[in-house]
Every structure is written in structure tokens, then in C-alpha cells.
Backbone bond lengths (Angstrom), bond angles and torsions (degrees), N, CA, C in turn:
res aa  C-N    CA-C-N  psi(-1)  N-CA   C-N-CA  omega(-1)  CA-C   N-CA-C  phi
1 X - - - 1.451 - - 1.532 111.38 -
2 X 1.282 111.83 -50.80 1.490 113.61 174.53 1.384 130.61 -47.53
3 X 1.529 102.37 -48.07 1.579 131.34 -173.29 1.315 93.45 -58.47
4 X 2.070 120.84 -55.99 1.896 115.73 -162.89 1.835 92.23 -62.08
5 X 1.338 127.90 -34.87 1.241 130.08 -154.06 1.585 99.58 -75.31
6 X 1.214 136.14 -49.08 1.351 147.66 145.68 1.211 97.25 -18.23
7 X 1.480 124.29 -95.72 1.406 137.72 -137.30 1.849 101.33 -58.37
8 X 1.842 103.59 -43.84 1.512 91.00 163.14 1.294 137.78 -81.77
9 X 1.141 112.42 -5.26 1.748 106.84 149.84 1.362 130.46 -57.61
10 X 1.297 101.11 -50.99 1.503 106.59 168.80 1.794 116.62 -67.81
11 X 0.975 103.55 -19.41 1.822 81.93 165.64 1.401 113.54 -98.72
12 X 1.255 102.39 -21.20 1.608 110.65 170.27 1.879 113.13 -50.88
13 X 1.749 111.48 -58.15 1.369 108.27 171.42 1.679 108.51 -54.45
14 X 1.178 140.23 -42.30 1.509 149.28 177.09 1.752 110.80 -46.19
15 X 1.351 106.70 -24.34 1.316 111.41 -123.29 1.936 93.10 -74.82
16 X 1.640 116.84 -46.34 0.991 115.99 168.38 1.667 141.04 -90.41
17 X 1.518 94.79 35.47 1.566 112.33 -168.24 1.578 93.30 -111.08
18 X 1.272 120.87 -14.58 1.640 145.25 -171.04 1.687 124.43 -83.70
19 X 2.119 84.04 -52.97 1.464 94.95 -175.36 1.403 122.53 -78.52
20 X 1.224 110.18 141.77 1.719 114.18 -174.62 1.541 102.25 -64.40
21 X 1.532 133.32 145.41 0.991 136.75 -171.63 1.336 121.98 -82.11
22 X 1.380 117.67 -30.17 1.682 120.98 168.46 1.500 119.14 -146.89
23 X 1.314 105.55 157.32 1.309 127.56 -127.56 1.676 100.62 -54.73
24 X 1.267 121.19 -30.79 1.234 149.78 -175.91 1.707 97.42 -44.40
25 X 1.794 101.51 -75.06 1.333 123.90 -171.58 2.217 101.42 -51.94
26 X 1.457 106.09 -53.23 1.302 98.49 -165.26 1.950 105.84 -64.14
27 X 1.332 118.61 -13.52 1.455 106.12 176.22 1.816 99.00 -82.02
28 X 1.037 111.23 -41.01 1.825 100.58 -179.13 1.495 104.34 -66.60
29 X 1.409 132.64 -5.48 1.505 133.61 165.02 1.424 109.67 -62.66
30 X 1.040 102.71 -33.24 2.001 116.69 -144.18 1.659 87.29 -94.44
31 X 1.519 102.41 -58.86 1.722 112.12 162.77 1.083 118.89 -16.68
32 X 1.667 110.00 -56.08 2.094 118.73 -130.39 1.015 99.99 39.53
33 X 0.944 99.94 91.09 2.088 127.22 157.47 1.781 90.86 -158.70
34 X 1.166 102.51 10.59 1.949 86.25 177.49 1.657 99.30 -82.32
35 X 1.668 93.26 149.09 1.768 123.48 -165.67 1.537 78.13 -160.08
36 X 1.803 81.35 160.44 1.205 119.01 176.58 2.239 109.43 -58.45
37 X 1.405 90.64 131.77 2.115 87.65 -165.26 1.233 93.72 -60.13
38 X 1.219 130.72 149.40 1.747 124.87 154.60 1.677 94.10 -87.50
39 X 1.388 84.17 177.12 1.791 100.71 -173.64 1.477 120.61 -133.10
40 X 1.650 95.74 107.76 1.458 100.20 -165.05 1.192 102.82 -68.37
41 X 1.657 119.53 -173.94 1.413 149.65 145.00 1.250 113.22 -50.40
42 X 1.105 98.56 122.86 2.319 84.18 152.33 1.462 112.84 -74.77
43 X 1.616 89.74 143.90 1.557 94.45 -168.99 1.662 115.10 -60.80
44 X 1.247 131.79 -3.18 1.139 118.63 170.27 1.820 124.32 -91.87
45 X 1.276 104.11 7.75 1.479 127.59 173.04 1.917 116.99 -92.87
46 X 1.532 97.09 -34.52 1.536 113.14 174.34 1.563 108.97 -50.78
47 X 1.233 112.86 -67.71 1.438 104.11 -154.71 1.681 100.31 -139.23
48 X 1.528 126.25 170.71 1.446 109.51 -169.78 1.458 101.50 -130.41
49 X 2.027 105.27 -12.09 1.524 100.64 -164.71 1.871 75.65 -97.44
50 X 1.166 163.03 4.36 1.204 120.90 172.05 1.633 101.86 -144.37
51 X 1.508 115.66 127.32 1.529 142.82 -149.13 1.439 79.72 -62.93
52 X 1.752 111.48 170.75 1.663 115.21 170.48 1.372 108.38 -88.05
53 X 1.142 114.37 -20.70 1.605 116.60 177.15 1.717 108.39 -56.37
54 X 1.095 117.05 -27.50 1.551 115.76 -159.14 1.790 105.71 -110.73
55 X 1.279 108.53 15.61 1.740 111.57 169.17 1.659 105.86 -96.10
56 X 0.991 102.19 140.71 1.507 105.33 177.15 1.843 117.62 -100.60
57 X 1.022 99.57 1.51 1.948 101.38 176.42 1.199 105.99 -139.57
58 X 1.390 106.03 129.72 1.888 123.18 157.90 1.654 99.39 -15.27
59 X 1.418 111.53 155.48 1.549 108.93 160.55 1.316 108.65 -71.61
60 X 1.395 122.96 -27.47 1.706 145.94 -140.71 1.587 85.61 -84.23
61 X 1.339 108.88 -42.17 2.058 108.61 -166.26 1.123 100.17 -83.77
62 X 1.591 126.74 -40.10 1.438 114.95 150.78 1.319 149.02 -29.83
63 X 1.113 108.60 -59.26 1.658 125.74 159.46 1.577 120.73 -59.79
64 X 1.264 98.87 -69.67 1.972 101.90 178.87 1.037 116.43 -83.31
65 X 1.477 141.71 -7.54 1.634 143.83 -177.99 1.310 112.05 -125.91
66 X 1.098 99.10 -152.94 2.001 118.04 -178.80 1.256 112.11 -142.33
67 X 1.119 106.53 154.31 1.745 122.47 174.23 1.927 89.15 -132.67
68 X 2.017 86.96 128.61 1.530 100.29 148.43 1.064 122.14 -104.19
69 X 1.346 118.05 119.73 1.803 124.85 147.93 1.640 113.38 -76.41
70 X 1.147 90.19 166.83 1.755 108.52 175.37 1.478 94.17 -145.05
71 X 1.600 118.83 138.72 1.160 120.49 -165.53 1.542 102.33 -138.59
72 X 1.362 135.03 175.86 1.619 115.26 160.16 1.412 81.80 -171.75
73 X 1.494 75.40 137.97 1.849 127.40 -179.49 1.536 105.80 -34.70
74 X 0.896 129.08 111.01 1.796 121.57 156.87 1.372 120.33 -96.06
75 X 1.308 121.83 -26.56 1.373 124.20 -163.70 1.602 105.43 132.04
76 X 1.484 116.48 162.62 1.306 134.34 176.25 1.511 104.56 -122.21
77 X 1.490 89.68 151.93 1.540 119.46 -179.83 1.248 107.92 -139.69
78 X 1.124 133.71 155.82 2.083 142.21 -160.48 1.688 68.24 -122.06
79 X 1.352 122.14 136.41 1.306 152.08 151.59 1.923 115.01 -113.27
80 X 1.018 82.76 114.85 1.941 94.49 -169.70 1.422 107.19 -70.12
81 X 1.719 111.97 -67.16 1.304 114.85 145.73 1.279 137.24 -143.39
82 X 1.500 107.48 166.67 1.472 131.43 -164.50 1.188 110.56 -56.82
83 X 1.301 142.96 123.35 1.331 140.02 -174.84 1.631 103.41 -170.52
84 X 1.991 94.61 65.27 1.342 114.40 -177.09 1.663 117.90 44.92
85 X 1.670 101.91 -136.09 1.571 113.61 -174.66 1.578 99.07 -84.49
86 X 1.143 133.22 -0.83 1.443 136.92 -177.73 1.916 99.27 -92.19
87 X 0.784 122.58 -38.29 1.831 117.82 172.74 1.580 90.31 -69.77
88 X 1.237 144.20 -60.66 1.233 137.66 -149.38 1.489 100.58 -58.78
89 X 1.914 115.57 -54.77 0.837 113.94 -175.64 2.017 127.98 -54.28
90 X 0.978 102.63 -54.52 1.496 115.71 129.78 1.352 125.04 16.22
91 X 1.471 106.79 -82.48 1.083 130.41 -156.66 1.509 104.00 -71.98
92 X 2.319 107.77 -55.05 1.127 102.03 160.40 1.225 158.98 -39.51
93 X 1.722 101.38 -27.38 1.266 122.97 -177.44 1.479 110.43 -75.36
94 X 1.466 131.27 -43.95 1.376 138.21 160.94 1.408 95.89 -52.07
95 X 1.322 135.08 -56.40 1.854 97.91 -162.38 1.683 97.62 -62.94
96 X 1.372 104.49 -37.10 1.688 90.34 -158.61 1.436 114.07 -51.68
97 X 1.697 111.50 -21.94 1.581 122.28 -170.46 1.701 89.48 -70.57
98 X 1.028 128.71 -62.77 1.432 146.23 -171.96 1.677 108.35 -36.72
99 X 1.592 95.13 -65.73 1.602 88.49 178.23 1.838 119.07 -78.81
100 X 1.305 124.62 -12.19 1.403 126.67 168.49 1.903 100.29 -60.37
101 X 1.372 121.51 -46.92 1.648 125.66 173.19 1.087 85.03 -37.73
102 X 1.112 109.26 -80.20 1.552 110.75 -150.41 1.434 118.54 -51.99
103 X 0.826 121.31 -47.13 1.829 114.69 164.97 1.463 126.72 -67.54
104 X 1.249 108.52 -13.98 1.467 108.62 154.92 1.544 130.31 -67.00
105 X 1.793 100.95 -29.73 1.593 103.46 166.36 1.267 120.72 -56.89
């Protein structure tokens, strides 16, 4: 009786030097896929043109998972240069000129 009471103390002190720290890490435990965590950035160190408020995925789902998009085709435009969401806009405005031609034929 003593000895089982022992033996779970001692894994008990062990017990959180073991466990993976977030929720992410304890399913790749359960997996075996557990490795050493790498150590991200904070997201306000990542990038400078876009705020953390305005990302839509964990860095964590980034790195160890996937994200699906679904996207659909509108058309292409040759953009010379980059001058953010203002070239894009741009860009739209020429197809729309492009396809109004065309229905005038």
C-alpha cells in the first residue's frame, strides 16, 4: 500500500514537467508526433503592415495544420506596380472598363 502511494507521488511531482502546454501540443502527445515546442513570435513582432486584430488563424493552426479557402476566378489584370489595396482597386476598375467594351460590341 505504501510503495503504490509512493510511486504516485512521484509521478505526481513529474507530472507537469511532462505535460504538453497547449491544447494543440497535448493532441500530438496522444498522436506521438510530440517534439520539442518551437517558439513563436508574438504576433505583433511578425509583421508591421497587418495589425493582430485583423489575422484570422492562430499562428499554432498555421504552422501544425491547414486552412481551406475557396476562391473563384474573376479575371486577370498585369499590375506594373504595387501600391497596396489601391493597385488592386485599379486593376478592378480596368477589367470593369474592359468588360463594359465588350458589351458594347
Amino acid at each position: 500500500m505504501q510503495a503504490d502511494a509512493r510511486r504516485r507521488q512521484r509521478s505526481n511531482d513529474n507530472y507537469f514537467e511532462d505535460v504538453p502546454r497547449s491544447k494543440l501540443e497535448r493532441q500530438m502527445a496522444q498522436a506521438g508526433e510530440w517534439c520539442e515546442p518551437i517558439t513563436l513570435r508574438p504576433p505583433n513582432e511578425a509583421t508591421s503592415s497587418t495589425p493582430v486584430q485583423y489575422w484570422q488563424h492562430h499562428p499554432e493552426k498555421l504552422i501544425f495544420q491547414s486552412c481551406d479557402y475557396e476562391a473563384y476566378y474573376l479575371g486577370s489584370m498585369l499590375v506594373k506596380e504595387l501600391r497596396g489595396t489601391e493597385s488592386t482597386q485599379d486593376a478592378c476598375a480596368k477589367m470593369r472598363m474592359h468588360i463594359t467594351s465588350f458589351r458594347l460590341l
